[in-house]
Backbone atoms as SQL, in Angstrom:
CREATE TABLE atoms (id INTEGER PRIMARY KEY, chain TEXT, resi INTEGER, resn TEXT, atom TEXT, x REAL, y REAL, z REAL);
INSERT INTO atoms VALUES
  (1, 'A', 1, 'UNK', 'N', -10.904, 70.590, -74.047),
  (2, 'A', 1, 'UNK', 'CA', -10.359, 69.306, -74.407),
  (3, 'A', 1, 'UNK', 'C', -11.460, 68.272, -74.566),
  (4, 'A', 2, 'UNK', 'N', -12.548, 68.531, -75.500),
  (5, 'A', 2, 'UNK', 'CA', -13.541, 67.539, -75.627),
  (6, 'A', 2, 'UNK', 'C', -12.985, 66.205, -76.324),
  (7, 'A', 3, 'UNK', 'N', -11.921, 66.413, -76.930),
  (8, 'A', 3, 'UNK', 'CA', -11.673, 65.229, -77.715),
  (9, 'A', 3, 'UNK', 'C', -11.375, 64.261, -76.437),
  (10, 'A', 4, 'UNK', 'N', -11.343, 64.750, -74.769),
  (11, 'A', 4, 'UNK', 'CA', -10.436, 63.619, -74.056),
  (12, 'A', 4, 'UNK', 'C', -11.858, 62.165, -73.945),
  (13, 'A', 5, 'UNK', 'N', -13.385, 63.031, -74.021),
  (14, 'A', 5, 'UNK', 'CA', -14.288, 62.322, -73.524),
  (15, 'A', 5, 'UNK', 'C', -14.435, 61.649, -74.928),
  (16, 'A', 6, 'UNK', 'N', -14.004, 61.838, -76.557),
  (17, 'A', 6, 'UNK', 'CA', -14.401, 60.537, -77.464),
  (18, 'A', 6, 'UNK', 'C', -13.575, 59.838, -77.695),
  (19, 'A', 7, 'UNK', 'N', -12.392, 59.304, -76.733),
  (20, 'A', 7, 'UNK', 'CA', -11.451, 58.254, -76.705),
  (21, 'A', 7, 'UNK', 'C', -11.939, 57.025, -77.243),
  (22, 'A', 8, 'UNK', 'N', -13.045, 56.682, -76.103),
  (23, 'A', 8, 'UNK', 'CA', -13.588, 55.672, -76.234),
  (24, 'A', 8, 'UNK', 'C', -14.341, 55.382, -77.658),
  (25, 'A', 9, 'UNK', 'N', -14.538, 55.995, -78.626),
  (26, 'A', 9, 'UNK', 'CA', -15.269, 56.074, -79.951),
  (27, 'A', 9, 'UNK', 'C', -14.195, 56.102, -80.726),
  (28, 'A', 10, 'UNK', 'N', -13.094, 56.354, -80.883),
  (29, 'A', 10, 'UNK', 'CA', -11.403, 56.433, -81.752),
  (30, 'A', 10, 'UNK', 'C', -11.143, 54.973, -81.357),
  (31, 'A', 11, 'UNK', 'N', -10.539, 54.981, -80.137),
  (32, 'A', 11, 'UNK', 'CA', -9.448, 53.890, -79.616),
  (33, 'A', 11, 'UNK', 'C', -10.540, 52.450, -79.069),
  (34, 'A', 12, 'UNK', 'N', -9.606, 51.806, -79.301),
  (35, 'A', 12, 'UNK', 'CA', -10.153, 50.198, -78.615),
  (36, 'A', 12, 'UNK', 'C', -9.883, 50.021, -77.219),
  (37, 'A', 13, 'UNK', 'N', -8.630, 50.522, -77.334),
  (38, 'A', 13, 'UNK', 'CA', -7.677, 49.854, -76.329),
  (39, 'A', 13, 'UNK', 'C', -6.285, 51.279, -76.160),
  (40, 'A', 14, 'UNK', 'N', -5.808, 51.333, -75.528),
  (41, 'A', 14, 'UNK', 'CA', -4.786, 52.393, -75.163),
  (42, 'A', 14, 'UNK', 'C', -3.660, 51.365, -73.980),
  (43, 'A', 15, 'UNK', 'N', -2.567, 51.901, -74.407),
  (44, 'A', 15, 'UNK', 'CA', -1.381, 50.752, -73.253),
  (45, 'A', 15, 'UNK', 'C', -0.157, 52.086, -73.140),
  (46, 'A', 16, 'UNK', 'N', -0.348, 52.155, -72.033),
  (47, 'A', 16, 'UNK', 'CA', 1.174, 53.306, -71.488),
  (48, 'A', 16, 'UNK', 'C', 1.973, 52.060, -71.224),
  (49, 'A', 17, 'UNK', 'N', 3.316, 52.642, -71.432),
  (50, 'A', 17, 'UNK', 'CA', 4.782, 51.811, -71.327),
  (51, 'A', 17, 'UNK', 'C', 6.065, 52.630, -70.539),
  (52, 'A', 18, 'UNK', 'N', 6.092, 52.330, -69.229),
  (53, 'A', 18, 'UNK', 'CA', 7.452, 52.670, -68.975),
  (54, 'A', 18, 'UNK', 'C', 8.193, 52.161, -68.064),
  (55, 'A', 19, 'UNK', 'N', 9.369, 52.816, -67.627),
  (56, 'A', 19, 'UNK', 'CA', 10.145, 52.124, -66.543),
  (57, 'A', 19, 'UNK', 'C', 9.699, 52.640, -64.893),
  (58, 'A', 20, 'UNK', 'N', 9.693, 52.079, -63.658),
  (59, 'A', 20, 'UNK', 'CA', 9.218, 52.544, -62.781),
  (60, 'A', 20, 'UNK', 'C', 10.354, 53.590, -62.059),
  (61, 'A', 21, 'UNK', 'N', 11.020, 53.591, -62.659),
  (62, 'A', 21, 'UNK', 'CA', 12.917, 53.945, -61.966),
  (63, 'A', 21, 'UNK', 'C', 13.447, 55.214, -62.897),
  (64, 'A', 22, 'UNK', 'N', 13.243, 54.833, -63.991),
  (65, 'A', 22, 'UNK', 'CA', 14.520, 55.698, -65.044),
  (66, 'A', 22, 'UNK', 'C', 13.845, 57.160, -64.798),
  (67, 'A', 23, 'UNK', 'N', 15.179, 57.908, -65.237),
  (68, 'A', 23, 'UNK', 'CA', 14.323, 59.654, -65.512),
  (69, 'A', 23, 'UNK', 'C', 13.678, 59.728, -66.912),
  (70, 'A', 24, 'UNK', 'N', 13.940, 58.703, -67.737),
  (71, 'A', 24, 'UNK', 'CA', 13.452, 59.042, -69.125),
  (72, 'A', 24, 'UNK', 'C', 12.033, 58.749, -68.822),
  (73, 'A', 25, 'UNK', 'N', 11.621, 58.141, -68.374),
  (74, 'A', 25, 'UNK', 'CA', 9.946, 57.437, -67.987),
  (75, 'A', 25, 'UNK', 'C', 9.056, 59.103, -66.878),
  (76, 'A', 26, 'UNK', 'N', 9.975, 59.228, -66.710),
  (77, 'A', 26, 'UNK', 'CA', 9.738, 60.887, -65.487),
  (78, 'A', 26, 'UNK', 'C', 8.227, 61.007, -66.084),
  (79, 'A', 27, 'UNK', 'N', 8.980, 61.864, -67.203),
  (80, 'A', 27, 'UNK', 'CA', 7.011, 62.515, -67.525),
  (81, 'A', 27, 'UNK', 'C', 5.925, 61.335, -68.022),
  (82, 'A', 28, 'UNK', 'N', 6.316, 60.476, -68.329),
  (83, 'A', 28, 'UNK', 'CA', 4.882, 59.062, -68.684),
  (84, 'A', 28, 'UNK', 'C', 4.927, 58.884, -67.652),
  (85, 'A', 29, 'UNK', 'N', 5.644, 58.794, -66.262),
  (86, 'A', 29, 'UNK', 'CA', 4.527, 58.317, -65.423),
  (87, 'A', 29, 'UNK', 'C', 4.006, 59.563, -64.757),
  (88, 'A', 30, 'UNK', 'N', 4.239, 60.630, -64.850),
  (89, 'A', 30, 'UNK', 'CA', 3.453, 62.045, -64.112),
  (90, 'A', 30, 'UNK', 'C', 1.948, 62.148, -64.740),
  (91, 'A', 31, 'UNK', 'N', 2.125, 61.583, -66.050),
  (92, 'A', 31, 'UNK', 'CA', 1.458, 61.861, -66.997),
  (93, 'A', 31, 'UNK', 'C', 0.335, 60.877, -66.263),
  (94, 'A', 32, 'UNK', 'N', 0.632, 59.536, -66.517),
  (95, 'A', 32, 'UNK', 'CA', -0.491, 59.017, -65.614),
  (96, 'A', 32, 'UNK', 'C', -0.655, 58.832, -64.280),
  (97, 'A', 33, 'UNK', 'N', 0.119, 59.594, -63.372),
  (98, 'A', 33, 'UNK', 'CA', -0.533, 59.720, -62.417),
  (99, 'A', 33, 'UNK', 'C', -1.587, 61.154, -62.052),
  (100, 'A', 34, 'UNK', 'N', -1.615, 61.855, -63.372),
  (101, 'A', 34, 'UNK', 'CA', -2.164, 63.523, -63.452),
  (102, 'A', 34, 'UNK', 'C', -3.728, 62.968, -64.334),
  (103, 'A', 35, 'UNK', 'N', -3.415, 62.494, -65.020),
  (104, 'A', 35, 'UNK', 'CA', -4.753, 62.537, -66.239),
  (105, 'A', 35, 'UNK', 'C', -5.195, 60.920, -65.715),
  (106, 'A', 36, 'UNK', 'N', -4.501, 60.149, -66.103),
  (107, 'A', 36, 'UNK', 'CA', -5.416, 58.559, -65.636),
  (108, 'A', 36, 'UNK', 'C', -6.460, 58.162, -64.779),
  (109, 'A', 37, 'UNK', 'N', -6.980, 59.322, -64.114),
  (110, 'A', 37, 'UNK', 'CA', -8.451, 58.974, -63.332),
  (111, 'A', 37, 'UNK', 'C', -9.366, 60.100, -64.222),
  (112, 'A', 38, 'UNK', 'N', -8.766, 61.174, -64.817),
  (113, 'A', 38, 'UNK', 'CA', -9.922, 62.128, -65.820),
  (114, 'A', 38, 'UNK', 'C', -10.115, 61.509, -66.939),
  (115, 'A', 39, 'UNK', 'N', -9.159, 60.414, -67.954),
  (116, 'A', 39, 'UNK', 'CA', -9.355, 59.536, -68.992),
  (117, 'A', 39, 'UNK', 'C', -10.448, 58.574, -68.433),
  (118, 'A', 40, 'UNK', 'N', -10.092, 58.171, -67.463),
  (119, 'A', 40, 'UNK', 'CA', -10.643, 56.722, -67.162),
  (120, 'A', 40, 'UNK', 'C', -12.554, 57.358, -66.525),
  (121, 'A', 41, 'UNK', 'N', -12.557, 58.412, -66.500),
  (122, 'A', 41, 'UNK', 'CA', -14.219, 59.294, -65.858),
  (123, 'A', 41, 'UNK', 'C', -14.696, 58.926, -66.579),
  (124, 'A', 42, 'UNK', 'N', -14.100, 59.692, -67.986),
  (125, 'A', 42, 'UNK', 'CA', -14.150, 60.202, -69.429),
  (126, 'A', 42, 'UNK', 'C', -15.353, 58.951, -70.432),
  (127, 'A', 43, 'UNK', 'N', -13.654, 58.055, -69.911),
  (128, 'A', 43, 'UNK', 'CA', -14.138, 56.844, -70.961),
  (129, 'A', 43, 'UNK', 'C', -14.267, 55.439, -70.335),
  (130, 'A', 44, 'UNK', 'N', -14.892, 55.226, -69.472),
  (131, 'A', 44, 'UNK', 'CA', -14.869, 54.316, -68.406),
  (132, 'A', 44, 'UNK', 'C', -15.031, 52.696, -69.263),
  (133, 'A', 45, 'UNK', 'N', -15.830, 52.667, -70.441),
  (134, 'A', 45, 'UNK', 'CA', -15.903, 51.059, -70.921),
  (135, 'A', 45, 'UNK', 'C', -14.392, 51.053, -72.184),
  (136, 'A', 46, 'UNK', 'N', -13.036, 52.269, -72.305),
  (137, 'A', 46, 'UNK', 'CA', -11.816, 52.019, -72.895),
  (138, 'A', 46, 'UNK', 'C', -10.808, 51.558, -72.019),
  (139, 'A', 47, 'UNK', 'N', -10.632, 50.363, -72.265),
  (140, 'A', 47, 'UNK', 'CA', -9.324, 49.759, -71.456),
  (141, 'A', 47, 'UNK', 'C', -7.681, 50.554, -71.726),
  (142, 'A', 48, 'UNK', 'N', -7.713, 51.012, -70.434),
  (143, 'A', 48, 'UNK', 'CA', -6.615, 51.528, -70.550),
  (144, 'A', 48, 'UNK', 'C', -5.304, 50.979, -69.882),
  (145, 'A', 49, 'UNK', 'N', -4.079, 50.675, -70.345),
  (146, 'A', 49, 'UNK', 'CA', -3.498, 49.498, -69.793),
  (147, 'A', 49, 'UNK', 'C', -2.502, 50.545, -69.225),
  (148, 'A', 50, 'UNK', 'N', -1.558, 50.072, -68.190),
  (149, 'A', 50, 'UNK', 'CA', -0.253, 50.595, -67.884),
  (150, 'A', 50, 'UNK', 'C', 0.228, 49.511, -67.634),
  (151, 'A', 51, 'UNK', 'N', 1.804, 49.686, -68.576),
  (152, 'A', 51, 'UNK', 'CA', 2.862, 48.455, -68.274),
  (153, 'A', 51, 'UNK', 'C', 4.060, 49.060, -67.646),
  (154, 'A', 52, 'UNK', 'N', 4.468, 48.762, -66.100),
  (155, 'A', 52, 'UNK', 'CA', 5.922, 48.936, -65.980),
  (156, 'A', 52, 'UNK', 'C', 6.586, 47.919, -65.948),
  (157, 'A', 53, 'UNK', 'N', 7.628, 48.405, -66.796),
  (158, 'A', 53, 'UNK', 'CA', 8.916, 47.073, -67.160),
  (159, 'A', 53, 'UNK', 'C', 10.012, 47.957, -66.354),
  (160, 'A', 54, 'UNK', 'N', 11.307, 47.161, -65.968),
  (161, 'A', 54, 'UNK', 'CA', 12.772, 47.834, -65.543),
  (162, 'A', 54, 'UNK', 'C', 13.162, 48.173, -67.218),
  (163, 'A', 55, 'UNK', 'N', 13.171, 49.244, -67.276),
  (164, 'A', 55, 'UNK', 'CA', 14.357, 49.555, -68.481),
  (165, 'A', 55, 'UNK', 'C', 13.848, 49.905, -69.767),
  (166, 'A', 56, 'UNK', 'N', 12.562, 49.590, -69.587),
  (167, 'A', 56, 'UNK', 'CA', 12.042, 49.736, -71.003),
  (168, 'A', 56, 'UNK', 'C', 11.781, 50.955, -71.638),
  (169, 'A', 57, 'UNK', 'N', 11.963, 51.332, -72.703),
  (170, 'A', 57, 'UNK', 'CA', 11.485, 53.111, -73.361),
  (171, 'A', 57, 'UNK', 'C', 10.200, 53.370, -73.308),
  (172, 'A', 58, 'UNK', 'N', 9.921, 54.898, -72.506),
  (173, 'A', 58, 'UNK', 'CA', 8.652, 54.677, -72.404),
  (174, 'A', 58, 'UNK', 'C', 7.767, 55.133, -74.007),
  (175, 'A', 59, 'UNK', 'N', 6.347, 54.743, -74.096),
  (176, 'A', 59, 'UNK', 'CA', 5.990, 54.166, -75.643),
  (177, 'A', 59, 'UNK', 'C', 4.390, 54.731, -74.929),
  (178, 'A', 60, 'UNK', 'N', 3.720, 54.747, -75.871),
  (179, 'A', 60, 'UNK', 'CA', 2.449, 54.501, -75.883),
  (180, 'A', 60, 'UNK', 'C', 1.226, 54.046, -77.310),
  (181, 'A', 61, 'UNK', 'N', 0.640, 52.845, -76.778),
  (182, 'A', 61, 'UNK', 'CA', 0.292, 52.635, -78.081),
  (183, 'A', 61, 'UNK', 'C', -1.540, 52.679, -77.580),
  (184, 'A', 62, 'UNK', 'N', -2.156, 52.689, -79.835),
  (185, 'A', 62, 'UNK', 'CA', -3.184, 52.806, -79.606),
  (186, 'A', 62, 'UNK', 'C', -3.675, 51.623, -80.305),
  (187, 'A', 63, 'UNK', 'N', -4.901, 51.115, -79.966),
  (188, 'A', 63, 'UNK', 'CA', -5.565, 50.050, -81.020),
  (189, 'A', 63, 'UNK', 'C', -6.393, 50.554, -81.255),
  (190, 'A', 64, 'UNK', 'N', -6.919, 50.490, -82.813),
  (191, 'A', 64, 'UNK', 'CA', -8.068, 50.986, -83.154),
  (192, 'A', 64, 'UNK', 'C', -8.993, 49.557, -84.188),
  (193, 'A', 65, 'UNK', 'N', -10.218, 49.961, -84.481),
  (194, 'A', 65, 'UNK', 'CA', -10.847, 48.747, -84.671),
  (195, 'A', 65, 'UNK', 'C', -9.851, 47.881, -86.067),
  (196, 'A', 66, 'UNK', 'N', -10.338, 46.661, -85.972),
  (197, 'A', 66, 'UNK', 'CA', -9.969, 45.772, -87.020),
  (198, 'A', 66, 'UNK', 'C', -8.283, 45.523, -86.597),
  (199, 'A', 67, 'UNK', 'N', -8.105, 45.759, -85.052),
  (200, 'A', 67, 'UNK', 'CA', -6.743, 45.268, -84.767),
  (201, 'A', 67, 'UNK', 'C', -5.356, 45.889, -85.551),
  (202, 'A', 68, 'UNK', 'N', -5.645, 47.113, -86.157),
  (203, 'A', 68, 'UNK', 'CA', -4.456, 48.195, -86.071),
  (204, 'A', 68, 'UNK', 'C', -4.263, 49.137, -84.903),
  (205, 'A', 69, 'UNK', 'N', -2.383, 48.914, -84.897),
  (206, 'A', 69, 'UNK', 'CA', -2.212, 49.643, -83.448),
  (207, 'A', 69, 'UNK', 'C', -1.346, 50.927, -84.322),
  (208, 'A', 70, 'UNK', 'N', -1.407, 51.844, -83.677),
  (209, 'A', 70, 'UNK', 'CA', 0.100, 52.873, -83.654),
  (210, 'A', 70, 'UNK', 'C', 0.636, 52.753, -82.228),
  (211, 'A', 71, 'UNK', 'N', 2.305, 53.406, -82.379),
  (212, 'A', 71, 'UNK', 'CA', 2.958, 53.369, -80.956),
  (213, 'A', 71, 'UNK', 'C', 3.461, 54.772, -81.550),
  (214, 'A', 72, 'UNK', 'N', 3.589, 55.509, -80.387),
  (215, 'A', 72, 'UNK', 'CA', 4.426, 56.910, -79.906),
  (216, 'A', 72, 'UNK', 'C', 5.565, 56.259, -78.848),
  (217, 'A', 73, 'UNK', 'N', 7.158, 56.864, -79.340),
  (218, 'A', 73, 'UNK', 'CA', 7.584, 56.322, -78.207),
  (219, 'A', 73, 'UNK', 'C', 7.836, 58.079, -77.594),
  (220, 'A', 74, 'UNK', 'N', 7.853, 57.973, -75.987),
  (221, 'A', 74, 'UNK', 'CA', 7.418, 59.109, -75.541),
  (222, 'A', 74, 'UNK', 'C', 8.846, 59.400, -74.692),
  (223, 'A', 75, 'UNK', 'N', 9.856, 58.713, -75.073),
  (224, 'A', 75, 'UNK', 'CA', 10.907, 59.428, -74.536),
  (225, 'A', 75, 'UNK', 'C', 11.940, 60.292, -74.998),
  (226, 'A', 76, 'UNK', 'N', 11.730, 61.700, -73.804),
  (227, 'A', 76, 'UNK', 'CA', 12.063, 63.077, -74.511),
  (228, 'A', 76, 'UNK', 'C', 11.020, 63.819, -74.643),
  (229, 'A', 77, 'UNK', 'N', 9.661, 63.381, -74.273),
  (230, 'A', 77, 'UNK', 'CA', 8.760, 64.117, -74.470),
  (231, 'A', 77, 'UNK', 'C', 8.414, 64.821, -73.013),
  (232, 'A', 78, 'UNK', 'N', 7.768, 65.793, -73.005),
  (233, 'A', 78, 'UNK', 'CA', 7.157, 66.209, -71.733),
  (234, 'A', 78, 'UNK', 'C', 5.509, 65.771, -71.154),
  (235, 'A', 79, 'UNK', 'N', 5.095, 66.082, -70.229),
  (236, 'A', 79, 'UNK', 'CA', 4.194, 65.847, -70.059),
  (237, 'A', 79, 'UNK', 'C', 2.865, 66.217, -71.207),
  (238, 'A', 80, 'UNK', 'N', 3.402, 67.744, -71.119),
  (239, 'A', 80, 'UNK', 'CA', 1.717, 68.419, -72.339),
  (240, 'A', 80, 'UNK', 'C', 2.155, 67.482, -73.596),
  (241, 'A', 81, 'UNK', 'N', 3.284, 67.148, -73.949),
  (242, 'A', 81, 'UNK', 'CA', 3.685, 66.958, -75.682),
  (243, 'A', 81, 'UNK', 'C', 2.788, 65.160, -75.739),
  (244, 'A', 82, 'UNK', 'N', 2.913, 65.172, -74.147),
  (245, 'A', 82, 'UNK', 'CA', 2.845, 63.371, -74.297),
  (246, 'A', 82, 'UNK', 'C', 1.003, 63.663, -74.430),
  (247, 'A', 83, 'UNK', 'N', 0.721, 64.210, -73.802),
  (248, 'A', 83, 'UNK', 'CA', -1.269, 64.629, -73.717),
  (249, 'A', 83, 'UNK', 'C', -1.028, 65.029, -75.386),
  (250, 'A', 84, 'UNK', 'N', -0.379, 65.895, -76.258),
  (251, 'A', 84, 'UNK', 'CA', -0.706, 66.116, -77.513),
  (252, 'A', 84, 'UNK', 'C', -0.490, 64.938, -78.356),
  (253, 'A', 85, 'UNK', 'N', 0.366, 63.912, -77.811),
  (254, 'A', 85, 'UNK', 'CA', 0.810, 62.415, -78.801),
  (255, 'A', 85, 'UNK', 'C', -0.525, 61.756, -78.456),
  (256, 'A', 86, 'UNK', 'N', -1.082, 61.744, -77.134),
  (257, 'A', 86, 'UNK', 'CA', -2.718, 61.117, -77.132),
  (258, 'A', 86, 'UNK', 'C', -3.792, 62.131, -77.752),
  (259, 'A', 87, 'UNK', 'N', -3.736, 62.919, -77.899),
  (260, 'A', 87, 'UNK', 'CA', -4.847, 64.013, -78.870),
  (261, 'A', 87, 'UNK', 'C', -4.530, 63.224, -80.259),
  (262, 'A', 88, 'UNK', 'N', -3.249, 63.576, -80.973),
  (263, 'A', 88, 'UNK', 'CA', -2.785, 62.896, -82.165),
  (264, 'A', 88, 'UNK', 'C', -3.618, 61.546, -82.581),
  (265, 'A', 89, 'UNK', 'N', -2.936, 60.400, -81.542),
  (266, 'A', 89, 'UNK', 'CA', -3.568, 59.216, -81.692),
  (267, 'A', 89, 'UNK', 'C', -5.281, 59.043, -81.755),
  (268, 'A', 90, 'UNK', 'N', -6.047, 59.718, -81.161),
  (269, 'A', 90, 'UNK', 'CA', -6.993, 59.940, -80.733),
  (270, 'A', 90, 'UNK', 'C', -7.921, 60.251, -82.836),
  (271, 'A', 91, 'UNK', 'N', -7.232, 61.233, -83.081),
  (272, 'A', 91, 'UNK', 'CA', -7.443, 61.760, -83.836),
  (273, 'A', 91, 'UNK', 'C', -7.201, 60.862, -85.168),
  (274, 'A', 92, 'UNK', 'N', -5.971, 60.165, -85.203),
  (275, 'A', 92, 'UNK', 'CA', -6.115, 59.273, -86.035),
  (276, 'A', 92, 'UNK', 'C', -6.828, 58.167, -86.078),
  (277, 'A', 93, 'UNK', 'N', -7.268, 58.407, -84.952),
  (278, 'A', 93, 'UNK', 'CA', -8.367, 56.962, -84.907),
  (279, 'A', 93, 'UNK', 'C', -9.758, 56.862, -85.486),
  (280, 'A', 94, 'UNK', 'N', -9.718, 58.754, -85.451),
  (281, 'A', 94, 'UNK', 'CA', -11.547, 59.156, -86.269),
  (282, 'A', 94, 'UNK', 'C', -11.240, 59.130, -87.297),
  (283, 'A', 95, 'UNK', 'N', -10.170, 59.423, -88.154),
  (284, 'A', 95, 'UNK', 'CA', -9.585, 59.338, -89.559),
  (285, 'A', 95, 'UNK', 'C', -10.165, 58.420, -90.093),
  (286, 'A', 96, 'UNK', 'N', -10.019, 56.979, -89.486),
  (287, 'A', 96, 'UNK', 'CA', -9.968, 55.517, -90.013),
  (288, 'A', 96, 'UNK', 'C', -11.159, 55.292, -90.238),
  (289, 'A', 97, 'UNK', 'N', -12.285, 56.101, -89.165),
  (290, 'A', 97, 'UNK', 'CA', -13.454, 55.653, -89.300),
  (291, 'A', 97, 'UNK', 'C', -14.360, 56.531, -90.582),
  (292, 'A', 98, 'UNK', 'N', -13.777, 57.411, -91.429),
  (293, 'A', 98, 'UNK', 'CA', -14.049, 58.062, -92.190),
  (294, 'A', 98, 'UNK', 'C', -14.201, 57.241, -93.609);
């Protein structure tokens, strides 16, 4: 998984979104409580945000330079699918720089 260490060279900015309560949020927050200290080793100067709201769908978005974002919303997803929606994003972010 080398792509986890060029986050920081794709993305600006990264923001997880979920509820602290619901089961739909289940795997976004497993998700960062499993990977969010190996991202953050990884890519220590990419701000990585976590937002918990009551109720909200969990989402994850990316910024990439010149202030374009994408969002994944990640509910229904599992944990690996949600790590493949950040590979994805990741990936579209080297696209741009092409």
């Amino acid at each position: 998984m080398a792509w986890r260490s060029q986050l920081s060279r794709n993305l600006k900015e990264l923001r997880i979104l979920f509820c602290q309560r619901s089961p739909s949020s289940a795997p976004a927050r497993s998700f960062v409580e499993n990977n969010y200290k190996d991202l953050k080793t990884l890519n220590p100067k990419l701000p990585i945000l976590i937002r918990e709201c009551s109720g909200v769908e969990p989402q994850m978005w990316a910024r990439y330079d010149m202030g374009v974002e994408r969002g994944i919303r990640l509910q229904g997803l599992s944990e690996p699918q949600i790590l493949k929606a950040l590979e994805d994003l990741a990936k579209a972010g080297a696209s741009t720089k092409a």
